[in-house]
C-alpha positions as CSV (number, residue, x, y, z in Angstrom):
1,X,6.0,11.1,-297.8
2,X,8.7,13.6,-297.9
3,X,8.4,17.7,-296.5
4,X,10.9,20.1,-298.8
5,X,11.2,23.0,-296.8
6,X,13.7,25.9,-298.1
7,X,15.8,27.8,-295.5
8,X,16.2,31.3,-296.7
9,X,18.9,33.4,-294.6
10,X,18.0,36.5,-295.8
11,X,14.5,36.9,-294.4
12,X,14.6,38.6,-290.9
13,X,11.7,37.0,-287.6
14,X,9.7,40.2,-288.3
15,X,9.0,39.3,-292.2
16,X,8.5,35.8,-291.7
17,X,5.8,36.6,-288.8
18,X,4.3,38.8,-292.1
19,X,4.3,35.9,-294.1
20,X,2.4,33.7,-292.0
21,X,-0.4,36.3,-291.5
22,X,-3.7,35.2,-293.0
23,X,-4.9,37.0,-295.7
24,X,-8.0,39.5,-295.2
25,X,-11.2,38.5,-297.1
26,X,-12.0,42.2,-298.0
27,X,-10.2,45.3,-297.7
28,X,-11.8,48.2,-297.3
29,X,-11.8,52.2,-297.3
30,X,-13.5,54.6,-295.0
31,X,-13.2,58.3,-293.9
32,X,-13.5,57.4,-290.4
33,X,-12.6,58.6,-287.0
34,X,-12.5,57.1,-283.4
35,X,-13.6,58.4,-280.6
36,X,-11.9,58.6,-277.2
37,X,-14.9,55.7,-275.8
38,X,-14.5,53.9,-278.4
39,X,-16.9,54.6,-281.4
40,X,-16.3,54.8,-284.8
41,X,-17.3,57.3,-286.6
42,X,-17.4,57.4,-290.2
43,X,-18.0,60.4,-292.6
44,X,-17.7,59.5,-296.2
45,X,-21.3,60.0,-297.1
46,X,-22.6,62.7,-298.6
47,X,-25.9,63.6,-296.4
48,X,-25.2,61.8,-292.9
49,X,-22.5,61.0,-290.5
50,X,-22.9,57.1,-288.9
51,X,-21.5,56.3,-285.7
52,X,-20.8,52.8,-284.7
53,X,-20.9,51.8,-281.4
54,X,-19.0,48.6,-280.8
55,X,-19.3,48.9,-276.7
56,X,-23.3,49.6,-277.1
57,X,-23.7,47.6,-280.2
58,X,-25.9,50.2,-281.4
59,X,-25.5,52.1,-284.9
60,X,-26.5,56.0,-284.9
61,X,-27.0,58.2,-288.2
62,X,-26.9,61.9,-287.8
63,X,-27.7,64.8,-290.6
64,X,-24.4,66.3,-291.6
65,X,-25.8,70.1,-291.9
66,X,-29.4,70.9,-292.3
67,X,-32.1,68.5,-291.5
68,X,-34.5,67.9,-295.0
69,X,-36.7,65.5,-296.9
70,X,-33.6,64.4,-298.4
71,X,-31.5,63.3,-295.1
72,X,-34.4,61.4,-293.8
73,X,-34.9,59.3,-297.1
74,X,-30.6,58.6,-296.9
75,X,-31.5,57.7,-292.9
76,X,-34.2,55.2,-294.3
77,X,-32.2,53.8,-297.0
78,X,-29.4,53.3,-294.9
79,X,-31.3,51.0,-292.0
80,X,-33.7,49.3,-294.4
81,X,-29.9,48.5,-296.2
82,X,-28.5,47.4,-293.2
83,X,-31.9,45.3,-292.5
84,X,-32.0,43.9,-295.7
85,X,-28.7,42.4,-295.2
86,X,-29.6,41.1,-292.0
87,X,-27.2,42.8,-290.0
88,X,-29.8,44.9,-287.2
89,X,-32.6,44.0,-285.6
90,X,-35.6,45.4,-287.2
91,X,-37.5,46.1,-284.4
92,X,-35.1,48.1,-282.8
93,X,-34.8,51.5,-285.6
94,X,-36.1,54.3,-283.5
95,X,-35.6,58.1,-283.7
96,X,-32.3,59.0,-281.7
97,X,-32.1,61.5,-278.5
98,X,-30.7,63.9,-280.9
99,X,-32.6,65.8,-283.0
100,X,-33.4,64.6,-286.9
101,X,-31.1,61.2,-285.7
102,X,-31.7,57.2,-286.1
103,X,-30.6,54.8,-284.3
104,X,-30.9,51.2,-284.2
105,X,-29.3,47.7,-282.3
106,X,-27.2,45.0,-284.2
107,X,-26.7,41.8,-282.2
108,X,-23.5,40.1,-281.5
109,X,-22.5,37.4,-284.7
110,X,-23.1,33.3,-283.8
111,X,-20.0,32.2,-285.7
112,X,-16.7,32.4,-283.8
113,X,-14.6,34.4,-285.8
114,X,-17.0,36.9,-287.4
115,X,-16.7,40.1,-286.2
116,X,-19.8,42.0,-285.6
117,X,-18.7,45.6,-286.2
118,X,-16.4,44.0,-289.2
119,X,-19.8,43.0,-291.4
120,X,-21.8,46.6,-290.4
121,X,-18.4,48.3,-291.8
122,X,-18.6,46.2,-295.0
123,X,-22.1,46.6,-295.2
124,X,-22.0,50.4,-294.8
125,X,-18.9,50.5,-297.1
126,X,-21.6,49.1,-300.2
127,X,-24.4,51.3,-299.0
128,X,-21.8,54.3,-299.7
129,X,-20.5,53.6,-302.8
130,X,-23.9,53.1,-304.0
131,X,-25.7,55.9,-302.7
132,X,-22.7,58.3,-303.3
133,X,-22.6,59.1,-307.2
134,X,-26.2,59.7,-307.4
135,X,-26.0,62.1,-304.4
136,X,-23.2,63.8,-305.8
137,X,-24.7,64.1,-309.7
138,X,-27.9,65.2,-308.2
139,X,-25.6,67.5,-306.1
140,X,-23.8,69.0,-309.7
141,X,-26.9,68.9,-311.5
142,X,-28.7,71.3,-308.7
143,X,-25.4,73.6,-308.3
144,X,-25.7,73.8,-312.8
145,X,-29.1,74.6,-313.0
146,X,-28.3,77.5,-310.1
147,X,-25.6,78.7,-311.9
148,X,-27.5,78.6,-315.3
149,X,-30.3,81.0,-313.6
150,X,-28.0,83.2,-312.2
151,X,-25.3,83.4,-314.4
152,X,-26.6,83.0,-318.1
153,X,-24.8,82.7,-321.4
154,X,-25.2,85.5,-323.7
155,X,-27.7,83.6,-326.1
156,X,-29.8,82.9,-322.8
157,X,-30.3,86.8,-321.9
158,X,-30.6,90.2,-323.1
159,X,-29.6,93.5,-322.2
160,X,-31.8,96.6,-321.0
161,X,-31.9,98.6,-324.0
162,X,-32.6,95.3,-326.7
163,X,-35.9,94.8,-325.1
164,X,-38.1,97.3,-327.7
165,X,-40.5,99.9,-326.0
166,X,-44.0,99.7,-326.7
167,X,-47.0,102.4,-325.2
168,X,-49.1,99.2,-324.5
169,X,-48.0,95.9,-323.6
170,X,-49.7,93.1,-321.5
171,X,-53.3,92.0,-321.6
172,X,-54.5,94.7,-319.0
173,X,-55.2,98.2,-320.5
174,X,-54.4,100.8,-318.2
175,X,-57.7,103.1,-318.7
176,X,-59.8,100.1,-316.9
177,X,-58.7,100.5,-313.5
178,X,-61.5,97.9,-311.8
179,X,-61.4,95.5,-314.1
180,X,-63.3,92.7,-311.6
181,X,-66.6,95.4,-312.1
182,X,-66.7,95.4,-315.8
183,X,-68.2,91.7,-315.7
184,X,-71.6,93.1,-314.4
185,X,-71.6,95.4,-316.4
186,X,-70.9,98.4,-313.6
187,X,-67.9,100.3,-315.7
């Protein structure tokens, strides 16, 4: 059995080393941050900010601005998400030290080779992209409907002087002043 092996002179040690690099099973794209201990931060979704802690193996989900209905149910999602993959340990979703925060544990991976903080970014990168457009339509769709009601298009309102003047209008008459009496017969 014979080995052909082609000798190429023009490719320098640095871009053979690239060569030789394994290929990545997924490549992915966060807005994220690290901090000076360590943590990663990562901000791309639209309610909460999720901190990873790689030293603690512990994952953290913080409201962005104001705590609502709406944060909690994206807090929720997110760990029943991340449960439903596997990934934490059920048990272990608590309320955080920080007010309107969860938190919960992930243990280390039993395969050599797996990265545990690798799978919760993956697994946080699908939660994103599939909570984000919905967020962000039902995020358009609130900001339309506020602008509709306090900006209207011509057809939609009318000026002060179109609306005709009438001596009586409404249901109430103004001579019956008690009109809660008149039902025994008092006025």
């Amino acid at each position: 059995m014979s080995i052909n092996i082609k000798i190429d002179s023009d490719i320098t040690p640095e871009a053979a080393k690239e060569a030789t690099k394994p290929i990545p099973d997924a490549v992915i794209s966060l807005e994220a941050r690290k901090t000076l201990d360590g943590k990663i931060m990562i901000l791309d979704h639209v309610l909460i900010d999720i901190v990873l802690d790689t030293v603690g193996k512990k994952i953290v989900s913080f409201p962005k601005e104001n705590l609502s209905d709406d944060v909690y149910v994206a807090q929720s999602a997110y760990f029943r998400h991340l449960q439903n993959d596997g990934i934490i340990i059920p048990e272990s979703v608590i309320a955080g030290n920080v007010y309107g925060s969860l938190e919960a544990l992930y243990p280390d991976a039993v395969d050599e080779g797996i990265s545990a903080a690798q799978v919760v970014l993956l697994s946080t990168k699908k939660f994103i992209d599939q909570e984000n457009p919905q967020l962000k339509a039902q995020e358009f769709f609130e900001k339309e409907v506020e602008d509709y009601m306090v900006e209207p298009t011509p057809e939609d309102s009318t000026g002060l002087g179109e609306v005709p003047q009438e001596p009586k209008k409404g249901s109430i008459s103004p001579d019956r002043i008690r009109r809660y009496l008149s039902g025994y017969g008092y006025y």
